[in-house]
C-alpha positions in Angstrom: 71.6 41.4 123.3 69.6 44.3 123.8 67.8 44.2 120.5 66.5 40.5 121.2 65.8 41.0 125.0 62.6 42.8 124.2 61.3 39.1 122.6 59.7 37.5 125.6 58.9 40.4 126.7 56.4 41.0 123.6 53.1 39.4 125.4 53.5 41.4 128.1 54.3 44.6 126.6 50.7 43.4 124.4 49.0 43.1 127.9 50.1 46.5 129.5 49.2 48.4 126.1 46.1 46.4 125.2 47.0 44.9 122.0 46.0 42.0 119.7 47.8 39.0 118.7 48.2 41.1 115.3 49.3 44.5 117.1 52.2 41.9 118.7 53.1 41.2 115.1 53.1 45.2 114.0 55.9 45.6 116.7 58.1 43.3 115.2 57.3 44.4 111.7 57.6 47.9 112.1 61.3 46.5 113.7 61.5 45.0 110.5 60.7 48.6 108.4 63.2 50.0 110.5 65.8 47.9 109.2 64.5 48.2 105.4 64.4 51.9 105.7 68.4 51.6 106.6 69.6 48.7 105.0 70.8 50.6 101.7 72.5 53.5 103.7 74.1 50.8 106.1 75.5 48.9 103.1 76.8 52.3 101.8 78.3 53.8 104.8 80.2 50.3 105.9 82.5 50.6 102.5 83.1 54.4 103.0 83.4 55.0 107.0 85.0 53.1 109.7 83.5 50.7 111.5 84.2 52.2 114.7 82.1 54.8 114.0 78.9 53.2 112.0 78.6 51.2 115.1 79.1 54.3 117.9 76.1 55.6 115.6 74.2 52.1 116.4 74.4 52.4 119.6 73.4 55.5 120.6 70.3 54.7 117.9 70.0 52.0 120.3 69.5 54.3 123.7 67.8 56.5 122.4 65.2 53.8 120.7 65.0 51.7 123.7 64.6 54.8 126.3 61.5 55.2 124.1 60.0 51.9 124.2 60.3 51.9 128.2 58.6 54.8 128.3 55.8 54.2 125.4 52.1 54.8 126.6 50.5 53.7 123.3 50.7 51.3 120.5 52.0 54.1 118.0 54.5 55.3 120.2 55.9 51.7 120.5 55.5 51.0 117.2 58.1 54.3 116.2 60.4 52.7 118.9 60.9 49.1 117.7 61.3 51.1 114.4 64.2 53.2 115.7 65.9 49.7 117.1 65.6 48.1 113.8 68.0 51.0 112.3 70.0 50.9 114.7 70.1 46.7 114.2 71.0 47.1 110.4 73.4 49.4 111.1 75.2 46.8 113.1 74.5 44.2 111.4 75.3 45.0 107.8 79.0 47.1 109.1 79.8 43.5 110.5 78.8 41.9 107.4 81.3 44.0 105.6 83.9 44.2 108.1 84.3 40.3 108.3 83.4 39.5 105.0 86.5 41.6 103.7 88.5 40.7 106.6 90.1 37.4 104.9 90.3 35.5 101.1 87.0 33.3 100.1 89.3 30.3 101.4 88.5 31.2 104.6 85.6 33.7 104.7 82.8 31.0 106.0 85.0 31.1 109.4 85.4 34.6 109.2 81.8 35.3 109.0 81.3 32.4 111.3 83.2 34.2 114.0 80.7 37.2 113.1 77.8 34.8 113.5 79.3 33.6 116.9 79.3 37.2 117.9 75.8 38.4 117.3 74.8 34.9 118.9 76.5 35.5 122.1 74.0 38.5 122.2 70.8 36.9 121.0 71.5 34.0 123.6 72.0 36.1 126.3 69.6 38.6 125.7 66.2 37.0 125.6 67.1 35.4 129.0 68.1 38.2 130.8 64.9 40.3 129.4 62.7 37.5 130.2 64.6 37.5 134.1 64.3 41.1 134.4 60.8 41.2 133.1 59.5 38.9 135.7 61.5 40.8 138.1 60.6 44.4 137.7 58.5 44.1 134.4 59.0 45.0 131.2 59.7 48.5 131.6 62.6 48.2 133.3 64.0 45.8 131.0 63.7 47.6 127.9 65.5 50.4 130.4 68.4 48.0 131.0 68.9 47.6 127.1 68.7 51.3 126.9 72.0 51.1 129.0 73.6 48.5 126.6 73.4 51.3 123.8 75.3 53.8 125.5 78.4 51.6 126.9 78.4 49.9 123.1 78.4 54.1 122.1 81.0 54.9 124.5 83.2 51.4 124.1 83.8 52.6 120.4 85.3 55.6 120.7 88.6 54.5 121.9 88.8 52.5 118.5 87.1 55.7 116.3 90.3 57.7 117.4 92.8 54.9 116.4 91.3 54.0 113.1 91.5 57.7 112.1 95.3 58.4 112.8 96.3 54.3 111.2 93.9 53.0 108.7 94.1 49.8 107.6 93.5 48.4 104.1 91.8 45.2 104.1 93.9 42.0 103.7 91.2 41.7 100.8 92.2 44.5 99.0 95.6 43.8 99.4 95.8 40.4 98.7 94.2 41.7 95.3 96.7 44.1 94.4 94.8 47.1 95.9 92.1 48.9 93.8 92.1 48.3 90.2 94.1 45.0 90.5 92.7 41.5 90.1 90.5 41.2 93.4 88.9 44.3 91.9 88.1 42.7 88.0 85.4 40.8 89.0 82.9 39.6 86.8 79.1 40.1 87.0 77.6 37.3 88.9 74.7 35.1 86.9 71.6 37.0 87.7 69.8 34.2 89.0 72.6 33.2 91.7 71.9 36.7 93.1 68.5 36.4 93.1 68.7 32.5 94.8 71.0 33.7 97.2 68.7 36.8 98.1 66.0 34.3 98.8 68.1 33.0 101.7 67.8 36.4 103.6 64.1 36.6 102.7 63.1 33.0 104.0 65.8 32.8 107.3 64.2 35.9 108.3 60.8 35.1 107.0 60.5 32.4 109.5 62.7 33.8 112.6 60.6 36.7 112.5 57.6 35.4 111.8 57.7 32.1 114.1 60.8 33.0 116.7 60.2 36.7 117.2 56.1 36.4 117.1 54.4 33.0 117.4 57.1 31.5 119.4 56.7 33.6 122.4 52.7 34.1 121.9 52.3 30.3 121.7 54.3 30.2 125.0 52.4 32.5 127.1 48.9 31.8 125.4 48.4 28.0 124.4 51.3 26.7 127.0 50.9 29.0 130.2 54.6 29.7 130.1 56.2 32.6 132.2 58.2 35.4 130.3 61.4 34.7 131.9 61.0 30.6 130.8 59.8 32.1 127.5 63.6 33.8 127.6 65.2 31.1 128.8 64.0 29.0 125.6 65.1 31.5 123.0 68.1 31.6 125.0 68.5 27.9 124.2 67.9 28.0 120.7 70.2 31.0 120.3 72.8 28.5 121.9 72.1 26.0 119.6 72.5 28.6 116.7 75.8 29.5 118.3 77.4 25.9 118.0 75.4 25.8 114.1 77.8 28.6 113.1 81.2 27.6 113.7 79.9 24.3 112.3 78.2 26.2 108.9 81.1 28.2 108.5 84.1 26.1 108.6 81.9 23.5 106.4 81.2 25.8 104.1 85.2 26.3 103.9 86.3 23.1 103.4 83.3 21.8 101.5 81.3 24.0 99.5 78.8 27.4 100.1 75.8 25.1 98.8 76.6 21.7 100.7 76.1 23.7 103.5 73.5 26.1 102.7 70.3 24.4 101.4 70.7 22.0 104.5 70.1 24.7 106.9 67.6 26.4 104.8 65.4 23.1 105.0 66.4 22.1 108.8 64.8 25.4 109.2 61.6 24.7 107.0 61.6 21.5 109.4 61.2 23.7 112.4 58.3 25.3 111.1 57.2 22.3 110.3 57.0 21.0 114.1 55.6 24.2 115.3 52.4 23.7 112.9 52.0 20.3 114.7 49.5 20.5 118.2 51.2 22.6 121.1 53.2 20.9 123.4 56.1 21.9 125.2 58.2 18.9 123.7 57.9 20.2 120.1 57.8 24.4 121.0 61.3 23.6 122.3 61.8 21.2 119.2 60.9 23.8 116.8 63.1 27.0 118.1 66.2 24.6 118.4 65.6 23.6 114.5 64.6 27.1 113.5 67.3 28.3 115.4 70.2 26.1 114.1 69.1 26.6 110.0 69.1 30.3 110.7 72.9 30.4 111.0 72.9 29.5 106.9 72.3 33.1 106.4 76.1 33.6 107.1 77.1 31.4 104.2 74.9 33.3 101.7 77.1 36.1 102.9 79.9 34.5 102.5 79.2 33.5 98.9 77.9 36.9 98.0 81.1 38.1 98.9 82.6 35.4 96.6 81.1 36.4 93.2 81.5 40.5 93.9 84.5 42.9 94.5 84.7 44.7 97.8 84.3 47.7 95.6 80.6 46.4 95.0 79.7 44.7 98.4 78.8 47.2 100.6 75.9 48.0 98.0 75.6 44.5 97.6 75.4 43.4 101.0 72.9 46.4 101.3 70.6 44.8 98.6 71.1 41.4 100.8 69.6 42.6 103.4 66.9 45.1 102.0 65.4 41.8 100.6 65.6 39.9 104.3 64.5 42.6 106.2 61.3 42.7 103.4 60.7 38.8 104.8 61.6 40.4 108.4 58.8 42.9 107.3 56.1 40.8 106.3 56.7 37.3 108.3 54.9 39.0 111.6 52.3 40.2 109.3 51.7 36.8 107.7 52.0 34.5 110.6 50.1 36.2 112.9 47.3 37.0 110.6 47.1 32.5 110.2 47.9 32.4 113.6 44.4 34.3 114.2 42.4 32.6 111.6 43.7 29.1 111.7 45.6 28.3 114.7 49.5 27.2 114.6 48.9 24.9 112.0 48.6 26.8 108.6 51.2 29.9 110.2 53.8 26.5 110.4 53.1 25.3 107.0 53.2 28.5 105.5 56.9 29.3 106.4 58.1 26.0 105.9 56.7 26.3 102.1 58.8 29.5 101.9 62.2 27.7 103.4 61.4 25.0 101.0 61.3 27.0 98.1 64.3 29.3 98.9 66.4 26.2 99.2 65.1 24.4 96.0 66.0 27.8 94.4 70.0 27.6 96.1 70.3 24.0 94.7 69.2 24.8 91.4 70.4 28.2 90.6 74.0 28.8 92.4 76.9 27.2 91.0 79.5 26.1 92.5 83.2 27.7 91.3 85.2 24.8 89.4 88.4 23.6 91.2 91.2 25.8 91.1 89.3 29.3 90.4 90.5 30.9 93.6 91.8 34.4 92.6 95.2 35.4 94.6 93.0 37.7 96.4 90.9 34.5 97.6 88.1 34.9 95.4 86.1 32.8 93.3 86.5 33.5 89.1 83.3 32.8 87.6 83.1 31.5 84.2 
């Protein structure tokens, strides 16, 4: 919630601090490096700390990154801010990753991570809304003051849990289920190169585009091209993060009881779809079109999840999962960069196009290079034997 309230706030924050269309974009990308820069620790630390405390880390990051931001005078002062929240946003991100990915067997990990999904939704639908509200009310500032808060009660509201996970730790039903370490969950094959590689490019594209179109172009298009207010600005992305929030439950149990695949290289290309609205003239009909559809493909990047932590043992996955989303936070990186450097040049039209070829290809590259497990593979553990 508070990472994604400062979205709509983004043209104003431009206004106030007398930025370009592309010094909008560095804000979100150096968000984006701030994430790259921890993805690799964050994937370490989930497998070796408890959650509890990776995520009492995030949110004081959080505070301290926000309190920042509200009171940046300058566009490099900002910039080291949305850095510091990007951290503080892998960190989260990638401990939940783990926690729920290792929480159940593959038979029922799309729900679990769904349930993940439905959690960092709740945030991203309330967040942009509220930021846009506040903003209009008592600007910017003061919003990005408010998330500021958010940090320190997420902080404080896991330290009760730090304590109890220290005197009774838990081993994963994972583990468990496997025979502990060393017993069959843990003698995993290596994964075909290439189904790593085609399920990297999932992270890459989904946050290619949410970054690039959602987080940047979205919001500027809004303001700019269709004289919308902040807070209406929110109240969209609020709307697409609902739509996301419905996606997920639907993704996750689908990817259950069908298959990773059936249910991952449709939402890659209802995403490319999106994009491909947005790159059609401005009107308010399909700038509302295009964040549903982006929104609702985004949820896919669950799945990949999921079927990452399919092919490897938990032994592996924090530094896997790590990996994962090093190589989405390098699309988070460069997707601001990209579309609003088109954006300037060429209008909406060629930024669209652009991140609806990159969608495209990360799906051909799902449906051609991950295979599905053959019937009856499931490990007692509840993962997937490869041949």
């Amino acid at each position: 919630m508070a990472a994604f309230s400062r979205i709509p706030l983004l043209p104003e924050i431009g206004q106030d601090l007398h930025l370009t269309v592309t010094e909008i974009g560095l804000l979100t990308t150096s968000f984006g490096v701030g994430r790259l820069l921890m993805d690799l620790p964050a994937g370490r630390l989930s497998a070796a700390i408890p959650a509890a405390a990776a995520l009492a880390a995030a949110g004081a990051t959080l505070a301290v990154s926000c309190a920042l931001l509200a009171v940046s005078g300058s566009m490099l002062e900002a910039l080291f801010a949305s850095s510091l929240i990007g951290c503080a946003t892998a960190l989260t991100n990638t401990t939940g990753m783990y926690a729920f990915a290792t929480a159940t067997g593959a038979e029922r990990r799309g729900t679990s991570m769904a349930i993940f999904t439905t959690a960092l939704m709740s945030g991203q639908m309330v967040g942009p809304a509220v930021g846009g509200a506040l903003g209009a009310l008592s600007g910017w500032r003061a919003a990005v003051g408010v998330a500021a808060g958010v940090g320190v009660a997420v902080a404080l509201a896991c330290l009760p849990r730090l304590r109890a996970s220290r005197c009774a730790p838990v081993a994963s039903p994972r583990a468990s289920a496997g025979g502990g370490r060393g017993g069959e969950g843990e003698r995993h094959p290596v994964p075909p190169r290439r189904e790593l590689i085609a399920l990297a490019a999932t992270p890459f594209a989904t946050f290619f585009g949410v970054a690039g179109l959602i987080q940047t172009l979205i919001p500027v298009i809004g303001n700019d091209e269709l004289e919308l207010s902040s807070s209406t600005i929110g109240l969209a992305l609020g709307v697409g993060a609902a739509a996301r929030f419905l996606s997920a439950w639907v993704a996750g149990v689908g990817s259950d009881r069908l298959s990773r695949k059936a249910v991952l290289v449709p939402s890659l290309l209802v995403m490319a779809l999106g994009a491909g609205v947005l790159a059609l003239s401005p009107s308010v009909v399909a700038w509302m079109a295009a964040i549903v559809l982006l929104a609702t493909g985004s949820s896919g990047i669950s799945i990949a999840a999921a079927a990452l932590a399919d092919r490897v043992s938990e032994r592996r996955l924090g530094h896997e999962l790590g990996l994962f989303r090093l190589l989405g936070d390098f699309g988070l990186l460069i997707g601001p960069v990209v579309a609003g450097f088109l954006y300037q040049r060429s209008g909406q039209g060629l930024a669209g196009a652009a991140s609806a070829a990159v969608l495209v290809t990360a799906a051909g590259a799902v449906a051609l290079l991950v295979r599905e497990p053959e019937p009856g593979s499931m490990r007692p553990g509840g993962d997937v034997a490869l041949e």
